[in-house]
Backbone bond lengths (Angstrom), bond angles and torsions (degrees), N, CA, C in turn:
res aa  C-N    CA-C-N  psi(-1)  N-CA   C-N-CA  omega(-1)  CA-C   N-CA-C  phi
1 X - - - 1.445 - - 1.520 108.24 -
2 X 1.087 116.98 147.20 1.589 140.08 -152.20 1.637 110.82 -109.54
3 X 0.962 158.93 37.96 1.478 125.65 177.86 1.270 143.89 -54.99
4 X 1.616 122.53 91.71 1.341 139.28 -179.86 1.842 105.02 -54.57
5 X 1.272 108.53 147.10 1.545 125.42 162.89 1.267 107.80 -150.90
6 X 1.379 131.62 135.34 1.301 144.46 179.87 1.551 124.65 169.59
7 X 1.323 99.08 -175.99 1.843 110.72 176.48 1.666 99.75 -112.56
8 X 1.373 98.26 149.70 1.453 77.94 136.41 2.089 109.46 -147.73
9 X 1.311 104.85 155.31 1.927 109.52 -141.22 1.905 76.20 -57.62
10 X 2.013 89.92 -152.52 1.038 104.44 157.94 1.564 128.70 -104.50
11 X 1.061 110.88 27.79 1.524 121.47 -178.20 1.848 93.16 -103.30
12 X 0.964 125.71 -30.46 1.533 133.05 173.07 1.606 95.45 110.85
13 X 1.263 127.22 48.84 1.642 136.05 176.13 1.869 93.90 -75.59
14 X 0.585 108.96 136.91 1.946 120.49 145.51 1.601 107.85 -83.03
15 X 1.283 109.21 133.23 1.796 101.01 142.69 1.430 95.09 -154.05
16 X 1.337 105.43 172.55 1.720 110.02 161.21 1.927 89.79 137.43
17 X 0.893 107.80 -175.54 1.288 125.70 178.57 2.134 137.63 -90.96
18 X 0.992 117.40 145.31 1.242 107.69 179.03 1.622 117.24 -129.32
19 X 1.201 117.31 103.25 1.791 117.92 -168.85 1.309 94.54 -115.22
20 X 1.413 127.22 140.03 1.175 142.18 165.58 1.585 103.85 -81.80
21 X 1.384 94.91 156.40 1.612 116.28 -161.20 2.079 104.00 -87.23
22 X 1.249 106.79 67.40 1.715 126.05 -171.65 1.575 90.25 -51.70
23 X 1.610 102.23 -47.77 1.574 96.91 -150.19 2.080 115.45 -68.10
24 X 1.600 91.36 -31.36 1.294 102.77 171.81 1.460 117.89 -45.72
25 X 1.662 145.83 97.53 1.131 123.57 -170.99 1.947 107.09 -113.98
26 X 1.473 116.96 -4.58 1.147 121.44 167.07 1.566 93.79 -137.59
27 X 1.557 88.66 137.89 1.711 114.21 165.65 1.672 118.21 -101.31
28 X 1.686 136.30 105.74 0.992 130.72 -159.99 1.630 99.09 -128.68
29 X 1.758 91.61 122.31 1.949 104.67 -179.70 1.371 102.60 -107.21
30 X 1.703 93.28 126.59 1.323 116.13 164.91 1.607 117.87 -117.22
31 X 1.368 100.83 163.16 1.990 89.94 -170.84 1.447 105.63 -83.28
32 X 1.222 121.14 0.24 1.244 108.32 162.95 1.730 112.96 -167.50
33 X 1.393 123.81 -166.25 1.903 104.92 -170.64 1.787 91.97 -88.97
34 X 1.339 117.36 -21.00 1.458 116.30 -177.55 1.304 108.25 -55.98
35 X 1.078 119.46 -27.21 2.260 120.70 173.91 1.086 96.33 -91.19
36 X 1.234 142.35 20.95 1.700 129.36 170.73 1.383 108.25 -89.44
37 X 1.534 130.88 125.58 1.503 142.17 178.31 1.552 111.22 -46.97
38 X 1.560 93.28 129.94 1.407 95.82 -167.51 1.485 126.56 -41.86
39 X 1.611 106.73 -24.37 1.783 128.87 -176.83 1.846 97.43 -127.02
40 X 1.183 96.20 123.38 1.371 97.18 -173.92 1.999 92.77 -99.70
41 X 1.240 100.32 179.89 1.957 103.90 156.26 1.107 99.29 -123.77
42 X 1.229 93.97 152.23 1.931 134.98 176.19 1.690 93.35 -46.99
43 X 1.498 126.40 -64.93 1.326 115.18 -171.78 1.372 113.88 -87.03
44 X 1.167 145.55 71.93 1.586 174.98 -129.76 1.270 111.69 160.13
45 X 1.660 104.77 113.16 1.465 112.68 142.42 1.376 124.46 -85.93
46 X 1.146 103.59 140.93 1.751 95.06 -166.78 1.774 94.18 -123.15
47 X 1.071 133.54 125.02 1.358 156.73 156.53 1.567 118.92 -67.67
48 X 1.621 120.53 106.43 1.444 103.63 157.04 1.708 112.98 -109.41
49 X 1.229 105.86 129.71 1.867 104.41 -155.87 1.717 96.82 -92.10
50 X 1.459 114.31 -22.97 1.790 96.87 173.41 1.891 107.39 -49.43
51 X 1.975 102.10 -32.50 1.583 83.58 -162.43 1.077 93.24 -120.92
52 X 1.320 146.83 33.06 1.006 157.70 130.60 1.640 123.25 82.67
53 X 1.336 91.27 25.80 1.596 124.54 -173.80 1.398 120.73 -84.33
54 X 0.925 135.17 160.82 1.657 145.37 168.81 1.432 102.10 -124.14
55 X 1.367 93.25 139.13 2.160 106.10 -179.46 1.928 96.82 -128.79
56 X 1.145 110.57 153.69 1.302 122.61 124.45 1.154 137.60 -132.11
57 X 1.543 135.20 162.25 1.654 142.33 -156.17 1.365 93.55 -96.39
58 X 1.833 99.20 127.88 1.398 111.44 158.95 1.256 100.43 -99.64
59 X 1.589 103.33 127.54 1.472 109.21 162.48 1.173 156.78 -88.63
60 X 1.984 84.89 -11.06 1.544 96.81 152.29 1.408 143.52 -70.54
61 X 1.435 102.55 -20.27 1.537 136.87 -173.87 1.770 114.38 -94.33
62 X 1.745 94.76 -25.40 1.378 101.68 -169.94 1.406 119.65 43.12
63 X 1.900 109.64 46.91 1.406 91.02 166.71 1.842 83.79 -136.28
64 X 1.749 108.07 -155.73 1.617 118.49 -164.28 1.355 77.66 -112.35
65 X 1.578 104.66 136.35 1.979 115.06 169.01 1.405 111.23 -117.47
66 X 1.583 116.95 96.13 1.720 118.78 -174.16 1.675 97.67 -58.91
67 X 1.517 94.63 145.47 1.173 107.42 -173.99 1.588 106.99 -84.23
68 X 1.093 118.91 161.96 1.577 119.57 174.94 1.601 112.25 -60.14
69 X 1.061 114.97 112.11 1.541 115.15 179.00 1.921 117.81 -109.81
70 X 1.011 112.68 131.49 1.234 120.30 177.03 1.750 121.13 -112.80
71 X 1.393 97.27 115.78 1.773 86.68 -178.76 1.947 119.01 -80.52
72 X 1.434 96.39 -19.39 1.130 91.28 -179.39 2.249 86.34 -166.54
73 X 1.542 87.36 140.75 1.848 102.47 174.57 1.268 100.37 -114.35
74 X 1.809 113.32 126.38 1.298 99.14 145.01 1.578 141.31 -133.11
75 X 1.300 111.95 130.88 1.535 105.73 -140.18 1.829 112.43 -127.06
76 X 0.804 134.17 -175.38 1.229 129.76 164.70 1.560 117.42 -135.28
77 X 0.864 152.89 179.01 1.791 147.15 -154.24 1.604 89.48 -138.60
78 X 1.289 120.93 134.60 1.229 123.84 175.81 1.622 106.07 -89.75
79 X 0.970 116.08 157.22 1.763 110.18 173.56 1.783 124.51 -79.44
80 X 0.858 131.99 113.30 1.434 130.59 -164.64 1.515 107.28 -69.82
């Protein structure tokens, strides 16, 4: 799993960055976020598959943070 951050201009540029999710070291599917443990951990991905989302637990906040999800990008590659 991927986490994208960026712009993209008004010419339809992309930029920004792409870091894979290191910290995630277990991925756990539930049928929905209502079966998710009342206290999740920081290194847990947690899956709800009715909405087809990915979360992880802030623990400072003590709440679930859906991850940025994209159903579809569309972009063009600038020339280097």
């Amino acid at each position: 799993m991927a986490m994208i951050s960026g712009t993209v201009s008004a010419g339809g540029l992309v930029s920004g960055q792409v870091r894979t999710a290191e910290a995630a070291k277990v991925e756990l599917v539930f049928a929905s976020r209502s079966e998710f443990p009342d206290a999740g951990k920081p290194d847990r991905l947690y899956v709800a598959t009715d909405e087809n989302a990915a979360y992880r637990f802030d623990a400072e906040q003590n709440i679930y943070v859906r991850l940025n999800q994209f159903d579809a990008i569309q972009c063009r590659l600038a020339d280097e």
